[in-house]
C-alpha positions as CSV (number, residue, x, y, z in Angstrom):
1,X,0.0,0.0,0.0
2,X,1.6,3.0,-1.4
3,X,-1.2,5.5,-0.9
4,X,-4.3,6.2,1.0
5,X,-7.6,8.3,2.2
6,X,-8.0,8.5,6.0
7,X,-10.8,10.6,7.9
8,X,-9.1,13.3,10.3
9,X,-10.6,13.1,13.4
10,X,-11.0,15.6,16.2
11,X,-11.9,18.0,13.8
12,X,-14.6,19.8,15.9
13,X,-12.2,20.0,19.5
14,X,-10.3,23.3,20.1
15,X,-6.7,23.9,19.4
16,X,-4.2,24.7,21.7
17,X,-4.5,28.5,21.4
18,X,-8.5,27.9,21.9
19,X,-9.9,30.9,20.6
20,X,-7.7,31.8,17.7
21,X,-7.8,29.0,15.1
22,X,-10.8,26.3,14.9
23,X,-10.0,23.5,13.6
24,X,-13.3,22.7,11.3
25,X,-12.5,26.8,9.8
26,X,-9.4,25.5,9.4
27,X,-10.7,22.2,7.2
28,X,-13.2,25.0,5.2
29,X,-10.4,27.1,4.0
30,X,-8.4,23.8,2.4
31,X,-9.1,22.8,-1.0
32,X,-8.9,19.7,-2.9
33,X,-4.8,19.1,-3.4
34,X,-3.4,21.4,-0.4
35,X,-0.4,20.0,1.2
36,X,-0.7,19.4,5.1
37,X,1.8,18.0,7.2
38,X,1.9,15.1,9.2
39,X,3.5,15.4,12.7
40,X,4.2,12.4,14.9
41,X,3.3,13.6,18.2
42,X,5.0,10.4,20.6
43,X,4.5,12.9,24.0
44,X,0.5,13.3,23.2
45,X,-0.7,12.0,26.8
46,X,-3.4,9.5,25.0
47,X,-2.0,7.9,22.5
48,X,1.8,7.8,22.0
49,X,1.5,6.5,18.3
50,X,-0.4,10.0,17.7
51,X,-0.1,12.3,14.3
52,X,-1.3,15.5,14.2
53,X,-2.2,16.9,11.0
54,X,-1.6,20.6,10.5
55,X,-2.9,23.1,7.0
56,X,-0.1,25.1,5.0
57,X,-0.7,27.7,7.7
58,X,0.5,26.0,10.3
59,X,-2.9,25.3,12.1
60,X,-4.4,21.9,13.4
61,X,-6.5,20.6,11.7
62,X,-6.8,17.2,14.0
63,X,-5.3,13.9,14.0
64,X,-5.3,11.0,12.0
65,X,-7.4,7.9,13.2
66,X,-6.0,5.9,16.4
67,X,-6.5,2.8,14.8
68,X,-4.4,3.8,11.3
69,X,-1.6,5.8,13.9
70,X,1.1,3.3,14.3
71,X,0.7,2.0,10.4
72,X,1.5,5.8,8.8
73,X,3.6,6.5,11.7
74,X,5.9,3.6,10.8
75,X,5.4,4.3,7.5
76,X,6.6,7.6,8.2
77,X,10.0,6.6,10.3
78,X,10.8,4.5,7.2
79,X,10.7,7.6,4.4
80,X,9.0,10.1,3.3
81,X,5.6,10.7,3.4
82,X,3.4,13.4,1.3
83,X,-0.1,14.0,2.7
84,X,-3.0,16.5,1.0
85,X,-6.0,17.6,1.7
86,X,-8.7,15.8,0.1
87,X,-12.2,16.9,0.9
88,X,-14.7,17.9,3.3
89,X,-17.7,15.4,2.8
90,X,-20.6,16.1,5.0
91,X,-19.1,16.5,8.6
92,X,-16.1,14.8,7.6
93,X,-12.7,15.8,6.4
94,X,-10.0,13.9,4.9
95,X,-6.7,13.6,3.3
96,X,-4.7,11.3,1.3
97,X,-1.3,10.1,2.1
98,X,1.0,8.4,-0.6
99,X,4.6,6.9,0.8
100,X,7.7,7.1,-1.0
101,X,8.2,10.4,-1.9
102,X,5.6,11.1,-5.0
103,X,2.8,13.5,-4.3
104,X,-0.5,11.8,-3.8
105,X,-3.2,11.9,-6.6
106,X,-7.1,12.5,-5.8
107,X,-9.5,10.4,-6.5
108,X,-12.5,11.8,-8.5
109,X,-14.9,13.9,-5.7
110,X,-17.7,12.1,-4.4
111,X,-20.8,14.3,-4.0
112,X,-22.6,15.2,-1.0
113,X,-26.3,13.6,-1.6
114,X,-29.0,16.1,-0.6
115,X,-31.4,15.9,2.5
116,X,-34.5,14.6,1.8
117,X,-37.1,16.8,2.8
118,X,-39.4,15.1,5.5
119,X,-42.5,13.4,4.4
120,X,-45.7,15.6,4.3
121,X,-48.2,15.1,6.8
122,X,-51.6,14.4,5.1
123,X,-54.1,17.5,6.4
124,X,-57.0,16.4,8.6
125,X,-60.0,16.3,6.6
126,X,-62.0,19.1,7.6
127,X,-66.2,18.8,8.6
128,X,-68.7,20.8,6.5
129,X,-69.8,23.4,8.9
């Protein structure tokens, strides 16, 4: 596996400097293709295997997954590692990672389905008077 899409999650908790960057803003102001960085973050007082991912500005955008942590982490020690931004998608936001030094290519956008609009309530049927 030379490339992949994972969700970043924490996307709606504060950063550090709480009131001057949020995180979700942060996700809204990437586009399709933006380079972020991948951080491994081995002091984070939850999970040691942590990465943070951070937007060409330099703010957080969150972390990648705890589960996926130690694979692109180790992935990471071994070489280099080139991660964009690849979408927000309803709630969610995610990038995609490709190993080995080559910059990762997008897959085609999927689009966000629209809401249904709920089901109409039949009117009463009203009495002659």
């Amino acid at each position: 596996m030379d490339e992949l899409t994972t969700s970043i999650v924490g996307i709606d908790f504060p950063n550090e400097d709480k009131i001057k960057s949020s995180r979700r803003m942060e996700g809204m102001l990437c586009a399709p293709g933006d380079v972020v960085e991948l951080r491994l973050k081995p002091t984070n007082p939850f999970d040691n295997n942590a990465v943070a991912i951070f937007s060409e500005r330099g703010t957080q955008l969150g972390y990648v997954s705890a589960e996926r942590a130690p694979l692109i982490g180790d992935r990471m020690k071994e070489g280099e590692a080139i991660a964009v931004f690849q979408a927000m998608h309803g709630s969610e936001a995610y990038i995609r990672i490709r190993f080995g030094g080559r910059v990762p290519t997008l897959p085609d956008p999927v689009p966000d389905v629209p809401k249904r609009p709920p089901p109409r309530q039949a009117r009463p049927t009203q009495r002659p008077v």
